[in-house]
N, C-alpha and C positions, 0 to 999 in steps of 0.2 A: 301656494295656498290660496285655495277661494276667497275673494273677497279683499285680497289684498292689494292696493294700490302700490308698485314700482316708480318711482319718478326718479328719472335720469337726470344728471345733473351737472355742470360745468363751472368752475369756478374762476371768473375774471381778473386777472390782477392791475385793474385799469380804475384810476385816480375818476375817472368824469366819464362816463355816455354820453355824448349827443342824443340828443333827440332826435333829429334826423337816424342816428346810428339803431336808435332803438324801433323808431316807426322801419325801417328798413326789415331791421330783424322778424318785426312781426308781421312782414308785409310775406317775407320767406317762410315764416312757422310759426300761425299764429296763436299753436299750442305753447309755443315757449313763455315761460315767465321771468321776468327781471326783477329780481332784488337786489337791496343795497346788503353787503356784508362786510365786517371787516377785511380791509383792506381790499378792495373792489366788490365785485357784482356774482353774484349767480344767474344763474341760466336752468332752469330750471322746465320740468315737461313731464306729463303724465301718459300721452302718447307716441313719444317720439324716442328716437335712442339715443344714447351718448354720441354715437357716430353721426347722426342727423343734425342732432344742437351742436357739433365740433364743427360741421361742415356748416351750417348756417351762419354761424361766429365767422368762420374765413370768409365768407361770402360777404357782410356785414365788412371787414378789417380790410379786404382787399377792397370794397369800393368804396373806401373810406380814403384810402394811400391812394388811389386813381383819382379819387375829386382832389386831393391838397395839391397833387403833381401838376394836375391840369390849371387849377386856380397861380400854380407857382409858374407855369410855362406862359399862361396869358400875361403875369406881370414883369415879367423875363420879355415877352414882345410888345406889350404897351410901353416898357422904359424905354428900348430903342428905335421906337416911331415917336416916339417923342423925344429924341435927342438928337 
């Protein structure tokens, strides 16, 4: 129908965003929008699709799990140069 706006939408079941996680997001697609909703966050887009905001969300989660890994690997090699 003319005139009508589609907005794609993703629904997060995630307690907290980081901010960092969020500026991430919108550094990937900065169509998306973050709201708070019961029991986590939307993801939300007026030019993007379902499959773009799913793919951006992975992109977001997996270098989210590569920084904790890394931050845990430096304190895993600082503990043993220092003992």
């Amino acid at each position: 129908m003319q005139g009508e706006v589609r907005v794609a939408e993703i629904r997060v079941d995630i307690i907290d965003l980081p901010e960092m996680a969020q500026h991430r997001l919108a550094t990937i697609d900065p169509s998306i929008a973050i709201e708070r909703v019961d029991g986590g966050f939307a993801l939300r887009s007026e030019t993007s699709t379902h499959e773009r905001i799913g793919d951006a969300w992975l992109c977001v989660m997996t270098n989210e799990r590569l920084l904790q890994a890394t931050a845990e690997a430096r304190r895993i090699v600082l503990a043993e140069l220092l003992s």
